[in-house]
Structures are given as structure tokens and as C-alpha cells.
C-alpha positions as CSV (number, residue, x, y, z in Angstrom):
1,X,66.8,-61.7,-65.1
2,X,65.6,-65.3,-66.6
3,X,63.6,-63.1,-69.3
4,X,66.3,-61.0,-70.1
5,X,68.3,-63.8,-70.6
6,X,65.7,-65.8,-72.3
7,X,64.9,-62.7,-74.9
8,X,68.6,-62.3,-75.4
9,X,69.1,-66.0,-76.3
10,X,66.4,-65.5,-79.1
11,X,67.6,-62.5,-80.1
12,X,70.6,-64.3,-81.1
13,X,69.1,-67.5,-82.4
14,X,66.9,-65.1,-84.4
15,X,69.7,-63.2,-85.9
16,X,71.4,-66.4,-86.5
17,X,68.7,-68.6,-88.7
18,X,67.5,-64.7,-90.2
19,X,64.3,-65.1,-88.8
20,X,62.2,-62.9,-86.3
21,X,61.3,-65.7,-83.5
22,X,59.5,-63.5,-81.6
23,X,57.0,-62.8,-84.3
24,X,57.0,-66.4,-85.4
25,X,56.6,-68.1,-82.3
26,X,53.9,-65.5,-81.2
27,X,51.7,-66.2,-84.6
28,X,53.2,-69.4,-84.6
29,X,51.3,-70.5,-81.7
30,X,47.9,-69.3,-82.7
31,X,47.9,-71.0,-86.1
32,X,49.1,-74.2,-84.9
33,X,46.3,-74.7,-82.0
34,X,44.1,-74.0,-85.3
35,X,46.1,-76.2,-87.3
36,X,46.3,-79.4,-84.9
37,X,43.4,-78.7,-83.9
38,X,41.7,-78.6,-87.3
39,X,44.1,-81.9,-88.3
40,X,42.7,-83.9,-85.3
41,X,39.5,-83.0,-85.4
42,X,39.6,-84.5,-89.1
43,X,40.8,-87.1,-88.7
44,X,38.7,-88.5,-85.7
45,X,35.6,-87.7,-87.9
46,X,37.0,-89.5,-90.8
47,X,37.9,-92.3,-88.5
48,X,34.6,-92.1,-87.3
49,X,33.4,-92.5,-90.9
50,X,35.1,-95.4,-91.8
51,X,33.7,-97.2,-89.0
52,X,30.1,-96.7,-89.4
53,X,29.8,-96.1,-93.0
54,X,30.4,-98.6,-95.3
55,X,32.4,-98.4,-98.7
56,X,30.1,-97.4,-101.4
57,X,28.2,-94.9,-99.3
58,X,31.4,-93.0,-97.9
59,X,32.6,-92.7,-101.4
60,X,29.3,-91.5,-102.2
61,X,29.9,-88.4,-99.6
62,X,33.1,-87.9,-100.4
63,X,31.8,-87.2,-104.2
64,X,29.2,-84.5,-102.8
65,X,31.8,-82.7,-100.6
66,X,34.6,-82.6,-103.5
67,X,31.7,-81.4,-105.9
68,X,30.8,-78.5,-103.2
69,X,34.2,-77.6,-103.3
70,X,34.7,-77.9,-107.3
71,X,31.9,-75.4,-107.3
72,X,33.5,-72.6,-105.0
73,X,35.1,-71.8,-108.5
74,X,32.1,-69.7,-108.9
75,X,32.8,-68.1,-105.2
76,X,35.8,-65.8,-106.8
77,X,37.9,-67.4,-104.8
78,X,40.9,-64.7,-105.5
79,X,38.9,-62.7,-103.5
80,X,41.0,-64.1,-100.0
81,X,43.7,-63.1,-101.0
82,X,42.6,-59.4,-101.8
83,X,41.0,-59.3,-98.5
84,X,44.4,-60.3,-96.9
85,X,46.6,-57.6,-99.1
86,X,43.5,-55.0,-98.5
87,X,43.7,-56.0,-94.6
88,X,47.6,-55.9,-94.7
89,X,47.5,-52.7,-95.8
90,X,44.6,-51.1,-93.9
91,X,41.9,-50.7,-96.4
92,X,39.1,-52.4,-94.6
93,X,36.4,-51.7,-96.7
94,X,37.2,-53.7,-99.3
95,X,36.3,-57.0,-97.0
96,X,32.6,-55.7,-97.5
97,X,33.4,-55.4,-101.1
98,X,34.7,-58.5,-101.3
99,X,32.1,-60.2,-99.4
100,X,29.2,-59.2,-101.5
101,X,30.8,-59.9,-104.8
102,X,31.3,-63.5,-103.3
103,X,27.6,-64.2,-102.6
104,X,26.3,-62.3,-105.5
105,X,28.5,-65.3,-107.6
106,X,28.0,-68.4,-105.3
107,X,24.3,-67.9,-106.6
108,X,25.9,-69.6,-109.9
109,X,27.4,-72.3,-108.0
110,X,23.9,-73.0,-105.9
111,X,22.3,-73.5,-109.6
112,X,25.0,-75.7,-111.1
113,X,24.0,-78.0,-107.4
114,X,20.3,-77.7,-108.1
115,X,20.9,-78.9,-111.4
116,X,23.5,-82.0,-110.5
117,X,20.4,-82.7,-107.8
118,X,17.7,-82.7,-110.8
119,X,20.4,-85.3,-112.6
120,X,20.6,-87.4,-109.4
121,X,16.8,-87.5,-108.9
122,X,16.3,-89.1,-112.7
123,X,19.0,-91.3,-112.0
124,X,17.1,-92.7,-109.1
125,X,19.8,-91.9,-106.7
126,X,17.0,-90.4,-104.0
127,X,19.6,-89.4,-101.2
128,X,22.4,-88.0,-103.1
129,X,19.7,-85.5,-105.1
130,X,18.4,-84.7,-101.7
131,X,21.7,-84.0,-100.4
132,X,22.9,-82.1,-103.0
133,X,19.4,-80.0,-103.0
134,X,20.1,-79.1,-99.2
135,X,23.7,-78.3,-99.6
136,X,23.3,-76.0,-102.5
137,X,21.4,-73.8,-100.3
138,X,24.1,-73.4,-98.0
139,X,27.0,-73.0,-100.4
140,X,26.9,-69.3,-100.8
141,X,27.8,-68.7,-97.3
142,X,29.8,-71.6,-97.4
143,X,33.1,-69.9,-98.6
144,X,33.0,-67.1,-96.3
145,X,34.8,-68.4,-93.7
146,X,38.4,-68.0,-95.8
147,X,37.8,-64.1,-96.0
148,X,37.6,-63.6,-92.0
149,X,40.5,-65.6,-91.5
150,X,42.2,-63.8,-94.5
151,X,40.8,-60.7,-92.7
152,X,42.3,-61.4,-89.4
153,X,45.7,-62.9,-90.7
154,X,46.9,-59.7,-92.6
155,X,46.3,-57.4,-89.3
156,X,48.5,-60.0,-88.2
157,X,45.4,-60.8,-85.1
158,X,46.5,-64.5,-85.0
159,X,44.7,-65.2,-82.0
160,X,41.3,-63.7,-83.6
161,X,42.1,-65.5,-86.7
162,X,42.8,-68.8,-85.2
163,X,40.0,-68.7,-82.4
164,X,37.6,-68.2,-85.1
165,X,38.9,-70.8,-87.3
166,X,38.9,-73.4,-84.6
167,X,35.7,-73.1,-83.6
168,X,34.3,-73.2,-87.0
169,X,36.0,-76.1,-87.5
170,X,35.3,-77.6,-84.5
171,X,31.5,-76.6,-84.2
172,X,30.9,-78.3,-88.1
173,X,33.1,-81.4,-87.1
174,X,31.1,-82.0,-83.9
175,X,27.6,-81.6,-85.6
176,X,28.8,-84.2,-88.5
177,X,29.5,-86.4,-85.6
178,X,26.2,-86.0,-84.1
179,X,24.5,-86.3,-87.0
180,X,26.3,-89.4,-88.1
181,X,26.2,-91.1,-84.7
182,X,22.2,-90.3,-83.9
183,X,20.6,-90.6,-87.5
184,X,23.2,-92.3,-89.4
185,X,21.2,-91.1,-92.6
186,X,22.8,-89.5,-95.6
187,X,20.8,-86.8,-96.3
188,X,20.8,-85.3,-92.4
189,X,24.5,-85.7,-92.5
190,X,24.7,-83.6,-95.7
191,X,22.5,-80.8,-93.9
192,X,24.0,-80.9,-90.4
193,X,27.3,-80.9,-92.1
194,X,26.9,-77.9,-94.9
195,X,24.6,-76.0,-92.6
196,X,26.9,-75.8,-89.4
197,X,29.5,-74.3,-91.8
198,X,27.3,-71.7,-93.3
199,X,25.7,-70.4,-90.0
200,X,28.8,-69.9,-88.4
201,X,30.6,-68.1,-91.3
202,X,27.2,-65.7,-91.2
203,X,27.9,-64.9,-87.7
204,X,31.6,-64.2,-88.1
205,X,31.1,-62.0,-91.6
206,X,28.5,-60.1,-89.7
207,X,30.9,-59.6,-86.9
208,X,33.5,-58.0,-89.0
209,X,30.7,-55.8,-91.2
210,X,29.4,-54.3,-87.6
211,X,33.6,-53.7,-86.8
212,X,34.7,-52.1,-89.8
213,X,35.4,-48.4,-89.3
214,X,38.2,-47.6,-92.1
215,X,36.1,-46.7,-95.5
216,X,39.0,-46.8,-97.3
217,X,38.8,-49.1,-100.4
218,X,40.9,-50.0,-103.3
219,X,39.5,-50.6,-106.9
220,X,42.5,-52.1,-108.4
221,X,42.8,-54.7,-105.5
222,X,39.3,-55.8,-106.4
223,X,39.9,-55.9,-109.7
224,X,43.0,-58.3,-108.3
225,X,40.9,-60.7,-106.9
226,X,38.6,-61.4,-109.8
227,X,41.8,-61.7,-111.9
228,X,43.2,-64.3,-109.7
229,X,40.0,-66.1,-109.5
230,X,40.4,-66.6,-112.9
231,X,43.3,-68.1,-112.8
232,X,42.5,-69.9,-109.6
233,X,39.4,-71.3,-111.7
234,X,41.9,-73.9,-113.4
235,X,44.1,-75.1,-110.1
236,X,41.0,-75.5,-107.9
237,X,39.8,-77.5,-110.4
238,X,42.7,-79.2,-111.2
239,X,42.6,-80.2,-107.1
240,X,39.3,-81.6,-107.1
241,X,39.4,-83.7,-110.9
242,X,40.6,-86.6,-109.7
243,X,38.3,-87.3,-107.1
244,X,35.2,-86.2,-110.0
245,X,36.7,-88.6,-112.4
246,X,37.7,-91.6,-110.1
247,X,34.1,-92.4,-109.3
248,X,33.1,-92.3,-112.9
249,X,35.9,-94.3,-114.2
250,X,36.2,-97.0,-110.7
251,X,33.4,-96.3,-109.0
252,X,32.2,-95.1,-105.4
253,X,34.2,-97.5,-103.5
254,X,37.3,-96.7,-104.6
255,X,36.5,-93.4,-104.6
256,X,36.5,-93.9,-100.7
257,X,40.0,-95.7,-100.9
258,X,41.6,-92.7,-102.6
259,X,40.3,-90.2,-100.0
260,X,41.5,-91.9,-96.9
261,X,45.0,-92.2,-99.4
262,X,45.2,-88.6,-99.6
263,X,43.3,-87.5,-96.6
264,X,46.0,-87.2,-94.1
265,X,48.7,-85.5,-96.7
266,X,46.1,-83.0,-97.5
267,X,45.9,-82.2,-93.9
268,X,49.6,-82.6,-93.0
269,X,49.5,-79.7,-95.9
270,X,46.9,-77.4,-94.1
271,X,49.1,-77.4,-91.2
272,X,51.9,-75.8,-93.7
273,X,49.8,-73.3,-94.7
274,X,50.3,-71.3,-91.2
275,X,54.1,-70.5,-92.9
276,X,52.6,-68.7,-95.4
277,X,50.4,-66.7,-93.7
278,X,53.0,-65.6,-90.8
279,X,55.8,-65.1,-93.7
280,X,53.6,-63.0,-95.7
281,X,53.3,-59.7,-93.8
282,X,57.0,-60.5,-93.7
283,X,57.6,-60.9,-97.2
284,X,55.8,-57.7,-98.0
285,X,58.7,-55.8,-96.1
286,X,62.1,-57.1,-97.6
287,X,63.3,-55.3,-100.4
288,X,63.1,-56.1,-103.9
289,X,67.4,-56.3,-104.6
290,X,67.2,-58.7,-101.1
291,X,64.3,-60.6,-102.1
292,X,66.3,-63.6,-104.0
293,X,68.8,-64.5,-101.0
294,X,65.5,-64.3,-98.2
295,X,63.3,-65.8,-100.1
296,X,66.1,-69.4,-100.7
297,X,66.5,-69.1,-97.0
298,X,63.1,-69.0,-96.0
299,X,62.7,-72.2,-98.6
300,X,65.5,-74.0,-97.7
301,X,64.4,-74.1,-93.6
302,X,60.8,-75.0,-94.3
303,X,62.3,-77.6,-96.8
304,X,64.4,-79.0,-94.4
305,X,61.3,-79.3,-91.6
306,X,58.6,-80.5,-94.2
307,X,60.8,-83.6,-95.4
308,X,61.6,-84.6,-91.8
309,X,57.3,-84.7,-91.2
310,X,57.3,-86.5,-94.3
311,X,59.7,-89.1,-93.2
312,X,58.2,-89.6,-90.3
313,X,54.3,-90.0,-91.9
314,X,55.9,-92.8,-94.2
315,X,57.3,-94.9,-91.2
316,X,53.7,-94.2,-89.3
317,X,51.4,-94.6,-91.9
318,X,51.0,-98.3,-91.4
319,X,50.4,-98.3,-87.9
320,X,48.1,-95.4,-88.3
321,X,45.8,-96.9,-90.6
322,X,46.0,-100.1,-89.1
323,X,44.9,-97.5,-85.5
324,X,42.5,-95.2,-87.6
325,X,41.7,-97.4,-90.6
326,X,41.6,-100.9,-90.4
327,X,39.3,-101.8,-93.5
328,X,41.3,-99.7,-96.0
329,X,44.5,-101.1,-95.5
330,X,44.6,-100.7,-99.6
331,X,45.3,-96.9,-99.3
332,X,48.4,-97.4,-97.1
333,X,51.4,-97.6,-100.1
334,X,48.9,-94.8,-102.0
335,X,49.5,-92.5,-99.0
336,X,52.8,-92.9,-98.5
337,X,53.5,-91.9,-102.0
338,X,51.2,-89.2,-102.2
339,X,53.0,-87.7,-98.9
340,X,56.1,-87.0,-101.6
341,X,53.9,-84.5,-103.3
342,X,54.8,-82.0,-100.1
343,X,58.3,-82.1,-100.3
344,X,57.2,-79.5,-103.2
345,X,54.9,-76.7,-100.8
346,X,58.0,-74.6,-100.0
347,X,57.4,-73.2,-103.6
348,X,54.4,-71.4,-102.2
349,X,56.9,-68.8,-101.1
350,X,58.0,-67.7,-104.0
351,X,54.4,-67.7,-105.4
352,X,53.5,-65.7,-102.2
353,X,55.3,-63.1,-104.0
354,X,55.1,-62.8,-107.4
355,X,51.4,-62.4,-106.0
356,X,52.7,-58.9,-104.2
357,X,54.0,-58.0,-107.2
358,X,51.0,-58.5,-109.4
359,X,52.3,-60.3,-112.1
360,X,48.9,-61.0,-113.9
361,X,50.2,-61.8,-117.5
362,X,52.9,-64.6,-116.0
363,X,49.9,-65.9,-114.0
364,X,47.7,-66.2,-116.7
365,X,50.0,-68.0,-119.1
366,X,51.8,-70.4,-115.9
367,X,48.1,-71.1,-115.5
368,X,47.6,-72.6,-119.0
369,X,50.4,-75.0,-118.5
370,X,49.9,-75.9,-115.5
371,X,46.1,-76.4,-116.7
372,X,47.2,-78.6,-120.0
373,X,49.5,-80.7,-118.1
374,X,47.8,-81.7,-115.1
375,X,44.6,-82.3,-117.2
376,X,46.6,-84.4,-119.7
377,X,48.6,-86.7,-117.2
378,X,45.5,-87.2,-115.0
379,X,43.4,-88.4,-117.8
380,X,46.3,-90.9,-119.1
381,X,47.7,-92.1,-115.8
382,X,43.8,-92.6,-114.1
383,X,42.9,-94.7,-117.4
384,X,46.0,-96.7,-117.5
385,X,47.1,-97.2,-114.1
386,X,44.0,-96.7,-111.7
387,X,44.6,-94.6,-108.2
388,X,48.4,-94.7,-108.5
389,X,47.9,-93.3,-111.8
390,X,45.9,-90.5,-110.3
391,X,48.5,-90.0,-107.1
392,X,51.6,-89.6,-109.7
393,X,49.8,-87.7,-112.1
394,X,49.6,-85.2,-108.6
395,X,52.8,-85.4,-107.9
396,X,53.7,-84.8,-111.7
397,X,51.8,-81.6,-111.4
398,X,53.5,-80.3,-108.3
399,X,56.8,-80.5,-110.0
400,X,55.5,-78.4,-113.0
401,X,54.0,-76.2,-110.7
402,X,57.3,-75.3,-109.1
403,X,59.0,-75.2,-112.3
404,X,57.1,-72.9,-113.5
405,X,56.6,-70.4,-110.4
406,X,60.9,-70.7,-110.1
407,X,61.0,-69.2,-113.8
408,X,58.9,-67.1,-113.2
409,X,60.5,-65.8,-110.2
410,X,64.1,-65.6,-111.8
411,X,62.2,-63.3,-114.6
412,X,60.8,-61.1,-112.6
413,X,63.5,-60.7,-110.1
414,X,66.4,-60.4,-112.6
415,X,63.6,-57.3,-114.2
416,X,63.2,-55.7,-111.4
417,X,67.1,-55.7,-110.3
418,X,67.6,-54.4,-113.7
């Protein structure tokens, strides 16, 4: 009787906010053990960071991890969200597809490493040539790990998806600390780091290459992927600029100070990525006359939810640095503005499905602008105004960025209702 009553009651509530609670808070669950899990995990390892590493050197690792992700431009990184549609839709094959095109690139971002090691090495920088030398050898595996979760997410196996996730995460956080606690050397931290990351996302692509049975594939979703890691090319390296350009133009230290500014809001963000992924498989079902009305629901709830978190962060930010990061009190008022910047992720909706609808041309040209602009005001606003030039010229982007997918959107809604 209590679960009749208990189903009934969320039946209702369902019918009432439009959304299917059952689904949600049965995915729901999944993705935020990975997410919290992921977000704490983080955080205690930066903590751990600031603690035992000092300034200049914490900068200088927070340079080699941004450049290791600048780099996964050259890992087709379109290619997750392929995988998911090709997974959503039951053509398996193309995850093998997909996964061999992505090494076969990577092989271009491992040389662009060896090369910023050979520049390191001249410089007389011994231990960030090394580093780099080490990691480059691990960075074609290194992106794997996005197409088994976009794998699992889009057969809508959130409990594969987020078991998997977590203990990637968990297993490369925990050998950082080891590393970091027992050798306290840069070079060791790099490997045990960059290394644990690759070797699990081996194991888990391997898992699902031994599993697939459908042989079912799908040219034009391939074709997809490399189109949208085109376009991808610009944003991901839009994302990672500022912490390029903030070392040359101020240096290592206060390249540390930005990414303990930013480092919380970036994960805070990660945790609102599980919306996406639930809504989706969702998305994909509403029909295209309906798809205005769900879609400014579906914004207008997660709206409501992210600026309550972001409330919240501004009032705690103090006493969490003062907890978590004591000597980089200087970050505090840089985070709490750069926490404004998610008040904008709802958009990701909407961009969610103009990507169902593949509207490659719009892409390519709302890439461009988005491209000049954020290029432009980051330049300007880092030279001018130091880190809070960099932290408005973010938030400056994210308001084109929804600009532009909202037009967009209206276009191609009002065409298709036509």
C-alpha cells in the first residue's frame, strides 16, 4: 500500500512539473554518486595540492594539464557525441569506429607534446620537458574514457555509466595523491597522474569492444562526429586559452591563483552536466511542433535550481577557501564572479538539440562568432585588466554563446513548424 501511494504521489508531481520523476530520479541517482563523487574527490586533491606544493610549481602543473587538454582537439572530440546518438539509437558498431579514428588522430596530439617537451628541454626547464615527454605517451588513450560513458549514457545504463566513471576518477585521483604524498616530485606526479587515466580507459574500451554484438553502423553519424569536432576545435580551445595565455602574460603563480578561482565553478558545472545526459534520450522523443514549449520548461526549472547553487557558492566561498585554501585567499572575489558564468548552462538544452537535428551550416557559422569574440575580449580584457579581465571576458563569452544558440533555435524551430 505505502508504494502504491508513494508511486501515485509521483505520478502526480510528475505530471505536474512535466517531467518523468521516475526516469530522473532513477538516472538521477547514478550520475550524481558520479558527480559528487567526481566533485569531492577534486577538490580534496586540489586541497591537497595547495598544501604541499608551492605557487610557482602548482602553476607549473596546472599549465601541463590545460595543455593535455588543449591538445585533445586532435582526439575528434565530436566523436562522444556520435557514440551517444549511435548508442541511443542501437548502432553499436560505430563505438569501434569511433574509437579507432580517435587513436589513429591523438597520434597528432602525442607529436605536438613531444615537440612542446623538445622546447622545454632548450629552455632549461628539465621537469616540465620530462613531464610533458611522459604524458604525451599516454594522451591517445587519454580521451577514451568520454566515449564509454557516452556509450553507456545513451542505452540509458546509468549505473554502468556512472560505476565506470567513478572509479576512473577515483582510481587516477588516488594515484595523484600517492604520488604526490610519497615522491612529492613533478615528473612522477605527471606519470602516475596521466598513466592511471590511460590504463583504466584501455580496460574499459576493451570491455565494450569484447561486448558489442550489434554490427550495425552508420556512415553519416561518423561523418557527424568529425564535423562537430571541427567545430568543437574552436570552443575547446576557446576553454583552455586563458589558462595558455595567463602564464605567459603573469606568470606561473598566478596561473595557480586563477585555477583555484575557477576550479570549484568548473566543477559545480560537471555536476550539471548529468541534466543533459538524462534529458537527452528525452529530448530525442518530443515532437518537433512541441519542442519550443518543453524545451522553455525544461530551461526555466534547471534555471531556477542552478541560481539557488550559485547563491549558495557565493555566501560559502569564503569560508571554503579559508577551509580548503588558506594561502590563495586572492582567488576568493575571482570565484565568486566566475560562479555567474553558470547561471548561463541551461542553454545547453537548446544546443542539445539543434545537435539532433544536425544543423551543420548554423554550427559552423555560430562557431566563428563565438570564436572571434571570445578570442578578441580575452586578449583585451587579460592585457588590460589581469585575471578579472580573463574571468569577464568568460562570462562575456557565455552570454554570446547563448545568444547565438537562442537564434539559432528560433530559426530552426519556426522552419521546421513551417
Amino acid at each position: 500500500m505505502a508504494k502504491d501511494f508513494l508511486n501515485s504521489k509521483i505520478q502526480q508531481t510528475s505530471s505536474l512539473l512535466g517531467l518523468d520523476l521516475t526516469y530522473f530520479m532513477k538516472g538521477g541517482f547514478w550520475f550524481t554518486t558520479s558527480s559528487v563523487s567526481s566533485l569531492v574527490a577534486g577538490i580534496l586533491l586540489s586541497a591537497l595540492f595547495a598544501r604541499i606544493w608551492p605557487k610557482d610549481m602548482f602553476g607549473q602543473f596546472s599549465f601541463l594539464m590545460t595543455a593535455l587538454s588543449f591538445v585533445s582537439i586532435t582526439a575528434l572530440p565530436g566523436m562522444t557525441e556520435a557514440v551517444f546518438q549511435a548508442s541511443i539509437e542501437k548502432k553499436d558498431a560505430i563505438f569501434k569506429d569511433a574509437t579507432k579514428k580517435v587513436v589513429l588522430f591523438s597520434f597528432l596530439g602525442t607529436l605536438i607534446l613531444i615537440g612542446g617537451s623538445i622546447y622545454f628541454f632548450f629552455k632549461s626547464n628539465q621537469n616540465l620537458a620530462f613531464a610533458v615527454f611522459f604524458a604525451s605517451l599516454a594522451f591517445p588513450f587519454s580521451t577514451l574514457g568520454s566515449l564509454v560513458t557516452a556509450f553507456y549514457n545513451g542505452k540509458k545504463e546509468f549505473k554502468a555509466s556512472t560505476f565506470f566513471a567513478t572509479a576512473a576518477n577515483l582510481f587516477s585521483v588516488v594515484m595523484t595523491a600517492i604520488a604526490l604524498i610519497c615522491f612529492n616530485n613533478f615528473v612522477i606526479v605527471t606519470i602516475f597522474s596521466t598513466w592511471s587515466t590511460a590504463i583504466i580507459n584501455i580496460i574499459l574500451t576493451y570491455r565494450i569492444f569484447v561486448n558489442i554484438k550489434s554490427l550495425e553502423s552508420d556512415s553519416k553519424l561518423i561523418k557527424l562526429g568529425f564535423t562537430l569536432s571541427g567545430s568543437q576545435i574552436v570552443y575547446i580551445a576557446l576553454d583552455y586559452l586563458d589558462k595558455l595565455l595567463i602564464p605567459l602574460f603573469l606568470g606561473f603563480e598566478k596561473n595557480a591563483v586563477y585555477f583555484f578561482a575557477i576550479l570549484i565553478p568548473l566543477q559545480i558545472q560537471g555536476f550539471f552536466k548529468m541534466f543533459i545526459a538524462l534529458g537527452q534520450p528525452k529530448i530525442s522523443e518530443v515532437k518537433s511542433e512541441k519542442i519550443r514549449g518543453v524545451l522553455f520548461l525544461k530551461s526555466i526549472q534547471l534555471e531556477m535550481l542552478i541560481t539557488f547553487i550559485v547563491l549558495i557558492y557565493i555566501l560559502a566561498c569564503p569560508y571554503i577557501f579559508k577551509l580548503l585554501y588558506p594561502s590563495y585567499h586572492e582567488a576568493i572575489l575571482l570565484s565568486q564572479i566566475f560562479s555567474l558564468s553558470l547561471l548561463y548552462y541551461p542553454s545547453n538544452i537548446y544546443g542539445s538539440y539543434l545537435i539532433k537535428k544536425r544543423v551543420i551550416k548554423w554550427n559552423v557559422i555560430a562557431t566563428i562568432i563565438y570564436g572571434a569574440v571570445s578570442f578578441l575580449s580575452l586578449l583585451l580584457f587579460l592585457y588590460f585588466w589581469g585575471l578579472i579581465g580573463a574571468i569577464i571576458s568568460k562570462i562575456l563569452s557565455k552570454i554570446v554563446q547563448v545568444v547565438i544558440t537562442q537564434v539559432v533555435f528560433l530559426y530552426i524551430t519556426r522552419k521546421v513548424k513551417s
